[in-house]
N, C-alpha and C positions, 0 to 999 in steps of 0.2 A: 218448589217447582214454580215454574216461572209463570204466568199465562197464557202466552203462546204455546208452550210445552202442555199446557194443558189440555187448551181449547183442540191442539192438534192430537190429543191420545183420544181426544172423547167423540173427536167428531172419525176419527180411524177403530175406534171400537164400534159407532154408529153405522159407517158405512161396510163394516165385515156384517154385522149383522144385519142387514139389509141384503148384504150380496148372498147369506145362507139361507135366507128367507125367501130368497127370489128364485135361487135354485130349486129350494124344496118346492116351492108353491108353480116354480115353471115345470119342472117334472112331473108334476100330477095332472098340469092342466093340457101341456103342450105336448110332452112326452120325453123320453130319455135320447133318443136319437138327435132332436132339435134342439134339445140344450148339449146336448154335445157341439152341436153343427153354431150355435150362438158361443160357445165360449171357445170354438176354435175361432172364430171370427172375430170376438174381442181381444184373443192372444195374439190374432195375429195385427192387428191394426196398433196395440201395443210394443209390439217388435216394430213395427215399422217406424212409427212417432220417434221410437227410441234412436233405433240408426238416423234417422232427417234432423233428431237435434242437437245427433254428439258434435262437438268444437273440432272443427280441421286440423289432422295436428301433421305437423312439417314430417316431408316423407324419410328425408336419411339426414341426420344433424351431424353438422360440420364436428371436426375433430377438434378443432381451433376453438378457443372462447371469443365471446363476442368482446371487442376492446369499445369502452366509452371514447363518445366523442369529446365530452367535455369531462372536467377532472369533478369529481366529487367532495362537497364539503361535508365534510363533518361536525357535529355539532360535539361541545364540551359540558362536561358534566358539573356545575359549579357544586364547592362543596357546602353546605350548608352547617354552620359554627355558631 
């Protein structure tokens, strides 16, 4: 495993346990209706973020392939002997 693969499972096991620990401890202190009213409020700023960063993507793609302007070189594989 690689270290980035790591550092990112420990710091996403981190922040689950944090996020159960905040519910339970918001539940006691705040109540059940407002942590409802807060995690519909971070699902929804979440769906939002989401649609504002997807990539445009072209609305009806031509039938026709795109033709290069210029020719392409290819490169050759020497063989090694």
């Amino acid at each position: 495993m690689s270290r980035t693969t790591f550092r990112n499972t420990v710091l996403g096991i981190g922040a689950t346990a944090a996020a159960i620990a905040f519910g339970y401890f918001g539940v006691q202190y705040i109540g059940k209706n407002n942590m409802f009213t807060i995690a519909a409020a971070v699902g929804g700023a979440g769906a939002i973020s989401y649609v504002l960063q997807k990539p445009n993507q072209p609305q009806a793609p031509n039938s026709e392939p795109e033709v290069p302007t210029a020719p392409i070189k290819t490169q050759r594989r020497r063989n090694k002997s």
